[in-house]
Structures are given as structure tokens and as C-alpha cells.
N, C-alpha and C positions, 0 to 999 in steps of 0.2 A: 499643560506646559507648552509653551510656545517661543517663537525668536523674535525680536525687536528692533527695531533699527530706527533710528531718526535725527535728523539734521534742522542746523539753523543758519541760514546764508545770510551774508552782507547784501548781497543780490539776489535774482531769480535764479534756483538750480533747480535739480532734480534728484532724487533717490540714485536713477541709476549711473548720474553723474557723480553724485558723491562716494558712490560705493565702488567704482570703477571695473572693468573689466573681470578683474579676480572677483573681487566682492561680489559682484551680479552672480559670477558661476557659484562663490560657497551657497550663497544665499538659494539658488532654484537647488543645490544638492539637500539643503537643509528642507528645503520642499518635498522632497521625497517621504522624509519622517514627518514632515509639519505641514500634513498635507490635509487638514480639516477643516480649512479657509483660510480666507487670507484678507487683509482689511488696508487701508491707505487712506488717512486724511491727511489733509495738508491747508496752512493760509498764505493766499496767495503776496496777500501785504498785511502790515501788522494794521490792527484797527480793525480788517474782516473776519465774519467770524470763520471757523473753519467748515472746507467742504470735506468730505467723506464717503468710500462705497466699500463695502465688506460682502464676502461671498459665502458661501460654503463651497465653492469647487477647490482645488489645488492649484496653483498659482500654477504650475508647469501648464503650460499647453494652453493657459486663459490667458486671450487678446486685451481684456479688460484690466489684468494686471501690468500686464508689457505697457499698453497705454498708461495707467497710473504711475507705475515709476519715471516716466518719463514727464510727467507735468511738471511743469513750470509753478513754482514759487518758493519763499522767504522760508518756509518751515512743514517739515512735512515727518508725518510717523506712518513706515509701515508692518503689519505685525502677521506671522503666517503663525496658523493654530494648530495645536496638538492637542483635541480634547480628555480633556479629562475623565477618566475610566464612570461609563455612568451616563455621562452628558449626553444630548441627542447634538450630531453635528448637521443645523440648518442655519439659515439667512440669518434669523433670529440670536440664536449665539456666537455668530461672529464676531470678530474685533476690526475697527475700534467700533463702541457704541459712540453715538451721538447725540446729547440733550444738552438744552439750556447753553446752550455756544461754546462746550467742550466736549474735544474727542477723548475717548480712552480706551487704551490697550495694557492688561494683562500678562503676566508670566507667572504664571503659580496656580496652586489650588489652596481654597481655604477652605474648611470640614469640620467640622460637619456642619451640610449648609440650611440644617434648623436654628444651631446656635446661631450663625450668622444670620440668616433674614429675622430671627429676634432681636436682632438689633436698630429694623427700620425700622420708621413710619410707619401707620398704614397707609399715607397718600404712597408712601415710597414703594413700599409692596404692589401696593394698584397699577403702581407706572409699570414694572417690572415686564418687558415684553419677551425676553426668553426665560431660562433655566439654570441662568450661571453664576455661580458665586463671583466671576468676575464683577456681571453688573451689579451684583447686590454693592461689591465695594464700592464701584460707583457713586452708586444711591446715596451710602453715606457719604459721601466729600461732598453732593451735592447738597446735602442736607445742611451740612456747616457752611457752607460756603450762601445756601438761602438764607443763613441767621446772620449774615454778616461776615464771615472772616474774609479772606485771599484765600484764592487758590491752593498759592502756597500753604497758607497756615492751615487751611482744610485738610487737603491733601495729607500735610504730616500728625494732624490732631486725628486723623482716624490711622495713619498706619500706627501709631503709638498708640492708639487702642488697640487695633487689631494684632499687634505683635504682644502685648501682652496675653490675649483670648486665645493668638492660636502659636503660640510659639513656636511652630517650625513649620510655618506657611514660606512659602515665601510669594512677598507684597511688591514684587517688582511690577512696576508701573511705568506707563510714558501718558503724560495728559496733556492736551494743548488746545488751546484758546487763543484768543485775538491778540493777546499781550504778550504770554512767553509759554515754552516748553516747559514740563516738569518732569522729572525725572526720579522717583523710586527708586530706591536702589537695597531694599531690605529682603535680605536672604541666607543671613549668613548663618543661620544651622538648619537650612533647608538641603536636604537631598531625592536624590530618585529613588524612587522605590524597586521594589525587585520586579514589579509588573513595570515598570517602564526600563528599565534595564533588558526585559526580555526584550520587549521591543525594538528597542537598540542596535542588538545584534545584529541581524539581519544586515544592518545597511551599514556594518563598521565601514565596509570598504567603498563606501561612500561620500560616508560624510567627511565633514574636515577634522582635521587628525586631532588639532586641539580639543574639538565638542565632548568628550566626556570628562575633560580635565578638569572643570566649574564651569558644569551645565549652569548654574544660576548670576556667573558673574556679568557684571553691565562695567563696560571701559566707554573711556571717550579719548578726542584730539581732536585738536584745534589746525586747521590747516591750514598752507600759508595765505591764502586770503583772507583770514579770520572766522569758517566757516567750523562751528562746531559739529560733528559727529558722535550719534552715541551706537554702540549697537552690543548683544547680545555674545557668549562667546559661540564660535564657529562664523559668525558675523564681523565681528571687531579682528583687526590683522595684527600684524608684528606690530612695536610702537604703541600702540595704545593704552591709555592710562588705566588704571582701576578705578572708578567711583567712589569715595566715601562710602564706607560700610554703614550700613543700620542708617542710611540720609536721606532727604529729599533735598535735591537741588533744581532752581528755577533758572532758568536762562530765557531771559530777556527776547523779544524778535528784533525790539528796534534797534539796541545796539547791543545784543550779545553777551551784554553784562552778566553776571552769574551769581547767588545766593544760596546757598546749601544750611539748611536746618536738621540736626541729628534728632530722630524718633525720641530717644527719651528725653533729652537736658531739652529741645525744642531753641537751642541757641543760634543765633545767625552769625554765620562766617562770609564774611562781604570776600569775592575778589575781584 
């Protein structure tokens, strides 16, 4: 389980420009609990592919994070991690991964992770350089996307598998490539469990007050320069929309435009 945030500018911004002063502080308090690494890729203009650096330290106190929120460009995701009970936390399983000129970052767990790596390749298993069901999901969208489709249409043809196989995963996702954002948004009879709930506790008087209200929901807004926002809740402020339940939406880098495809019908809603 982990928190999400990422943005698409008209111009050159920054993470810690778009999430402003409050946002920076929810977000290092959501660090305390999501403290298993922390990942930042971003493109600087559309056309490049993106750059990327993932840690296993805790964003609080690491110089490397404060620098990355602060880079300069057109579209950037960053994702702090909450492993999942199980997983070893190093370099290696952090988020976002990077292959074949996309980033991607994670929020869920999918289980059991024999059912899922039977779902790749074996090239895809070979590639596999950690332990996480995250990157297995990867593997697949990569997989469709080598036979031809979009991004897009990858992306949503494996959560539409994947929510049928594991039904109360939840497949929240941010992917980003040279051309647009993707954004995941399937969670909706995903919960915490009572071992992450223990965990919780602890820091209630911490975190931000909304975080246990839908641990899994992803909001966005558009601000007035035309700068989209997506982020995770305890992340996302007052004002913010809810994403299409059970979607995949694209948003464009060059100009912002936006595409949303729901998991099963697989229909496109232009706006």
C-alpha cells in the first residue's frame, strides 16, 4: 500500500510547486507510515522519454527526495511506499519501475503472487528484477503494449483482467511515458486489512485526518493555469474531484487533453 501523486503542466513545474506548502507537509506526514521508499520520475518535455530514481530510504530526511520534488518539468509522478506484509523493502522493489520508456507506480497488493507471475511470459519473468506483484503488473501492460496496443488500451486490457482474477485488489496505478499520464483508478471493493489497520494506529495523530476515510480513493483538479493534479487521499485537499470508479484515464502531456476507458465495457469517453 502506498500514496501517489502526479501532475501535468502547460509549462515547466514541480511536484513541490504543485502540491504547495500544505500538500508538501500532508505528504512528508504520510511518510512517516509510507516510509519503505520513495520513487520520482518525471518528462521534462513531451517527446522525452522519462527520467526516474527510487530509493528504499524514507523520503523524510533524504536530500535526494527534496531535490526530486523540486525538478523541473511538463509531468512528473511521485509515489512513497508501504510494503506489503511479505515483501523485502530494497532499491530493487521500489517504485516507480522503469523499462522500455515507461514509469510505473503502484497502490495495492495483488495475491497471491503465484497466480499472478502465471500470467507472464517467460521472457517477462526473466526480466523481473525484484519481488513485487507490483512489477509483475507491469510486466503485463508491457507485454500488450509489445504486441501492439497503447498504452492506454494495455494498461486497461490487463486491469480488466486483473480485476476479474483478483477481485478485491486494488489496481491503482500512475504510468507515464513520453506522450501522456495514465492513471488507474480501480479499487473499489478494495480494503485494509486488520494488519494494516494495526499499523495505522500508531500514527493517527499524524497523519491527515481524511487518510482512513478511502485509504484507496485517487481525486484530481485542474488548476487555473490548466495544470492537472492527481493525488492519493491524505494527498488530494479540499476541492478535489473523484476519478471515475473501476477507469483508466490518459491525459495527454502536450496539451492536457484527457481519455478515460472503464475496466469492463473498455468504452472511450473523450473530454
Amino acid at each position: 500500500m502506498c500514496r501517489l501523486f502526479a501532475f501535468v503542466a502547460p509549462d515547466h513545474s514541480a511536484a513541490r510547486r504543485e502540491l504547495g506548502r500544505d500538500g508538501m507537509e500532508s505528504l512528508l506526514s504520510l511518510a512517516r507510515l509510507h516510509g519503505d521508499g520513495w520513487g520520482w520520475a518525471g518528462v521534462r518535455e513531451p517527446g522525452q522519454p522519462p527520467a526516474a530514481h527510487r530509493s528504499a530510504r524514507s523520503a523524510i530526511g533524504d536530500a535526494a527526495f527534496e531535490q526530486a520534488v523540486d525538478a523541473e518539468c511538463r509531468a512528473a509522478i511521485v509515489h512513497l511506499r508501504w510494503a506489503t506484509a511479505g515483501l523485502p523493502v530494497n532499491d530493487r522493489n521500489a517504485h516507480p519501475f522503469l523499462a522500455d520508456g515507461i514509469a510505473f507506480a503502484h497502490n495495492g497488493s495483488i495475491k497471491p503472487l503465484d497466480q499472478l507471475r502465471s500470467l507472464l511470459s517467460p521472457e517477462s519473468v526473466a526480466s523481473l528484477t525484484g519481488t513485487t506483484d507490483s512489477e509483475m503488473y507491469f510486466a503485463l501492460i508491457r507485454e500488450k503494449v509489445a504486441e501492439g496496443l497503447s498504452l492506454h488500451e494495455a494498461t486497461t486490457r490487463v486491469a480488466s483482467l486483473l480485476r476479474e482474477l483478483f477481485p478485491l485488489a486494488s489496481l491503482n496505478a500512475l504510468l507515464l511515458d513520453d506522450e501522456e499520464l495514465i492513471v488507474v483508478h480501480a479499487s473499489a471493493t478494495s480494503i485494509l486489512t486488520e494488519h494494516d489497520l494495526s499499523r495505522l494506529a500508531p500514527l493517527a495523530d499524524v497523519l491527515p485526518s481524511e487518510h482512513n476515510e478511502d485509504y484507496f480513493a485517487l481525486r484530481w483538479r485542474e488548476g487555473d493555469d490548466g495544470t492537472i493534479s492527481i493525488g492519493s487521499t491524505g494527498v488530494a485537499g479540499s476541492g478535489w474531484t473523484p476519478l471515475p470508479a473501476e477507469s483508466v484515464t490518459a491525459i495527454r502531456l502536450a496539451d492536457r487533453s484527457t481519455s478515460t476507458l472503464e475496466l469492463a465495457a473498455e468504452h472511450a469517453l473523450h473530454a
